[in-house]
C-alpha positions, 0 to 999 in steps of 0.5 A: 534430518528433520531439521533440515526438512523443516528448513526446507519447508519453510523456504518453499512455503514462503516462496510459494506464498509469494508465487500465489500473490503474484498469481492472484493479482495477475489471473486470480480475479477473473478475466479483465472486462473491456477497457473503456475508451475515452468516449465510452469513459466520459459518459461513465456515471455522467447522469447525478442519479448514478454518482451522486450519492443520494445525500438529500435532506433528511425531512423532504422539502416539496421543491427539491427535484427529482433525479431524472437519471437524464444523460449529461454530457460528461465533459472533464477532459474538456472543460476548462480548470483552475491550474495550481502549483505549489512547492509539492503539487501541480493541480488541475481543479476541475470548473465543473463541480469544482473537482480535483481532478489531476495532481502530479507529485513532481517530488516522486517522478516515476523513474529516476530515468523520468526526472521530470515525469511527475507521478499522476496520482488524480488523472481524469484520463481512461483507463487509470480514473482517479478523482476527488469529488465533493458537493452539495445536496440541498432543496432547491438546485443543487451544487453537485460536482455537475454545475458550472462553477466561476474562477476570478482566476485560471492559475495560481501559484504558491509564493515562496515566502508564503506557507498556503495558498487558496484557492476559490471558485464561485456559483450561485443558484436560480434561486439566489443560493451563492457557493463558494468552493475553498482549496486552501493548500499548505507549504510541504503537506499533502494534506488539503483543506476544502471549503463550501460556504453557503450563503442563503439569498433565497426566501426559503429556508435552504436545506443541505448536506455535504458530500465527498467522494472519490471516483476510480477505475479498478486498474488492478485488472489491467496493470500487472504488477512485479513478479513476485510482489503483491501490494494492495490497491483499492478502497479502505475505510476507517472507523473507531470501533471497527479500525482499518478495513480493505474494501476491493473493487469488486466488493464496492459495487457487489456489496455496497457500503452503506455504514454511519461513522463517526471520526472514521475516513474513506480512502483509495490506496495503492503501492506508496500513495493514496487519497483519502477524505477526512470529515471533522473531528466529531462530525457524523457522516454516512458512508457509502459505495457504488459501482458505476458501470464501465470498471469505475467505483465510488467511495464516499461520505455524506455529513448532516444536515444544515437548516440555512434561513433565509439570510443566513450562511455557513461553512462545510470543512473537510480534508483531502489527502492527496500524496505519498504514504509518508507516515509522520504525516499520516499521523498527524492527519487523522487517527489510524490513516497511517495504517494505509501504509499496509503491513498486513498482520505483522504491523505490530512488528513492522512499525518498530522495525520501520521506526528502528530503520528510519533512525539509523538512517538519519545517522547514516544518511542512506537507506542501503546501509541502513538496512545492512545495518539493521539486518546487523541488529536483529542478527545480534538480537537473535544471536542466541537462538541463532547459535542453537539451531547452527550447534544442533546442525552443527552436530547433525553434520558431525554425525553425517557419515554415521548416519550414511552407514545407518542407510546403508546398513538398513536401507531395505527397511525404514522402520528400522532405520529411524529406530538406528537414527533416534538411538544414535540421537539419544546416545550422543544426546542430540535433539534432531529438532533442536535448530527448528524452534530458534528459526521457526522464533526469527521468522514473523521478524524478517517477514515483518522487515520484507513488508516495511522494505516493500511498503514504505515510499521513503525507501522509493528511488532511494540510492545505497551505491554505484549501481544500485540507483534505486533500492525500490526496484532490481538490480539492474546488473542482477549483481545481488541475486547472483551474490545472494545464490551464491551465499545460499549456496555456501550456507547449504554447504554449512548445513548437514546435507540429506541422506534422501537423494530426492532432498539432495537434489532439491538443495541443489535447485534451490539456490539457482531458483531463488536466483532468478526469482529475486532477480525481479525483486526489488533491490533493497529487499535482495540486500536485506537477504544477502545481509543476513545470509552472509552474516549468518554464514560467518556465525554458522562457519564459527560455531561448526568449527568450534563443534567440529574441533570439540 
């Protein structure tokens, strides 16, 4: 009965690792401080000295001021912005420091009962802060994302024969330094060119370094997310030597990020969509962040230093991704940004299957038989092991009401038992542990295939039929939990059954408690489930008939 045990084992412990995400999410992060009010929120980190990084020129210059920590009076709620649409965004640019300080993605709404509520993935709004910021540090006055900046215009909007658009605002300085902040946006990408060019009309020699930043609120502490169901949200960073890197909330402020990199990029993620900043190919840049006070973090970078002389102008580039996890695109962006679509351990699994699946649903044309036909290919990948471990049950099912009258005839000593059992093994050439390697073999692939349903965004509000309107959440109807109950039930009916009545017992609850946990999960990872119990039920009722009739 080993092998059943193990089988056993294996369903809790994963179900328990599911239990304690959704528990670490929900209560394991301590108690949630005080959510701020819109008031309190707008005084967060208002003052350059607390959110703007200290990215002042490497050799000092005498006139340049000193952070005076002073209170300014944060008003992005209030202050007047450049409005921009195009075929994938609606934007708001923020007229103080030139922010991006609201996108909505009207081609991902919220809920497809919501056709026309656009997700909000920048929001200047409390509690679910989310803005990107950039600016200068210079000598002289400074252009941080605290001036005023000018528009020649307050909306924009792509043309439709046109492929981009730009966007440009203006400030100029006390001492004759002008500023010209560039958005160019691109037809169908979520990817966003940002430009400041300076132009030096000071008789000194202007001297400068680019920030870019991104300012969030840790919503994590307040918005739960579904049972069950654990993805990541907070900041990541990229670097060639180091890779892919989470770095939670907490961590942001209680260790400071404070690291010279070199084609790497900064990032805030969260279940389907992201925002991150991408310097230029070769560009050395300090990364850095900080917690703010109020439940808001920084994440950001500073690039080198430019020696303007008097006359002289230059130009400072950068990206900003602002949008789904869409992987093609990622790709394209920079090295390793695709990575924020998080497969966990098993992405060297995970992005074949997902490439698998993302082929077959160009044949078919729908993400809900795509994953039933998946889920057909790797049962036939696995066909072989598969067929092992259902003979080797199938045997020990064979063997059950022999071993019942072992029990009965030992059933007052143990030991003697287990010696009755293994000699019965050995006679009719039986390895107890014989189904438990093949299982133990198809285990990483299917865990693999829960996180690329669960993360990849082209499955979000994806329809399979009827009923099912979207497979990135439950079944409306709970249809496919009760199917898949009722299939595990069958296919424990297919398994030798323990003689140890706690176990039997145990088999009993399982199906009715996975019943109701999947009834929250999303649909499309239920289908998966209900695919593969099915297909294995047929393949495990053939070989137990063919060893049944040997």
């Amino acid at each position: 009965m080993l092998n059943v045990r193990l089988l056993l084992f294996v369903s809790l412990a994963f179900v328990t690792l599911l239990l304690w995400e959704a528990w670490q999410q929900d209560y394991g992060r301590g108690p949630a401080p005080e959510i701020a009010g819109a008031d309190t929120a707008r005084t967060a980190g208002q003052a350059p000295a607390a959110d703007v990084p200290e990215g002042a020129p490497a050799e000092p210059v005498a006139s340049a001021p000193a952070a005076t920590g002073e209170a300014l009076p944060e008003t992005r709620v209030t202050t007047p912005a450049v409005t921009v649409e195009t075929d994938i965004y609606r934007l708001e640019i923020d007229l103080k420091g030139g922010d991006l300080r609201l996108a909505d993605l009207p081609k991902y709404p919220v809920s497809l009962d919501e056709p026309d509520h656009p997700v909000r993935l920048l929001n200047p709004v409390p509690p679910d802060v989310f803005i990107a910021q950039s600016g200068l540090r210079s000598n002289g006055t400074e252009a941080t994302h605290h001036v005023r900046y000018e528009a020649d215009r307050l909306h924009y909007e792509m043309a439709p024969d046109s492929d981009t658009l730009t966007v440009a605002i203006r400030w100029k300085s006390p001492e004759g330094v002008e500023v010209i902040k560039r958005y160019t946006f691109h037809r169908g990408l979520y990817v966003i060119d940002v430009e400041h060019e300076v132009r030096n009309g000071w008789n000194e020699t202007w001297v400068g370094r680019q920030y870019r930043q991104l300012k969030r609120s840790d919503i994590t502490r307040f918005k739960k997310q579904s049972f069950g169901i654990y993805t990541y949200t907070g900041g990541v960073l990229y670097s060639p030597e180091d890779k892919y890197q989470k770095l939670p909330f907490d961590e942001l402020a209680e260790e400071p990020l404070s690291r010279d990199i070199r084609d790497g990029w900064a990032a805030f993620i969260q279940h389907y969509f992201l925002a991150a900043w991408i310097p230029d190919r070769g560009e050395l840049n300090h990364y850095y962040s900080k917690g703010l006070g109020n439940n808001l973090y920084v994440l950001g970078l500073v690039g080198p230093t430019v020696k303007l002389a008097p006359g002289e102008k230059t130009v400072f580039h950068s990206r900003v991704f602002v949008g789904p996890k869409l992987q093609h695109q990622l790709e394209q962006v920079a090295e390793g940004l695709e990575l924020t679509v998080d497969y966990g351990y098993l992405t060297i699994l995970a992005k074949p299957i997902f490439w698998l699946l993302e082929k077959i649903h160009a044949l078919v044309g729908n993400w809900g038989w795509s994953i039933v036909i998946l889920t057909l290919l790797i049962k036939l990948l696995f066909y072989k092991p598969s067929e092992m471990s259902y003979r080797s049950m199938a045997q020990m099912r064979k063997l059950a009401p022999r071993l019942k009258a072992l029990q009965e005839r030992y059933k007052d000593d143990k030991q003697k038992l287990q010696q009755a059992m293994m000699e019965l093994y050995r006679k009719e050439k039986i390895n107890p542990l014989g189904g438990c390697l093949p299982i133990l073999i198809q285990i990483p692939v299917f865990i693999a295939l829960y996180w690329v349903l669960l993360e990849s965004v082209e499955l979000r509000q994806s329809p399979w039929i009827l009923w099912i309107k979207d497979l990135s959440t439950r079944d409306p109807y709970f249809v496919l939990p009760v199917l898949y109950g009722v299939s595990m039930y069958v296919q424990q009916k297919l398994n030798p059954q323990p003689i140890d009545p706690l176990q039997q017992k145990m088999f009993m609850i399982m199906p009715f408690a996975l019943t109701v946990m999947f009834a929250f999960f999303p649909s499309g990872l239920v289908l998966y489930w209900l695919t593969n119990n099915v297909l294995s039920i047929i393949q495990q009722w053939w070989i137990v008939r063919q060893v049944e009739q040997a």
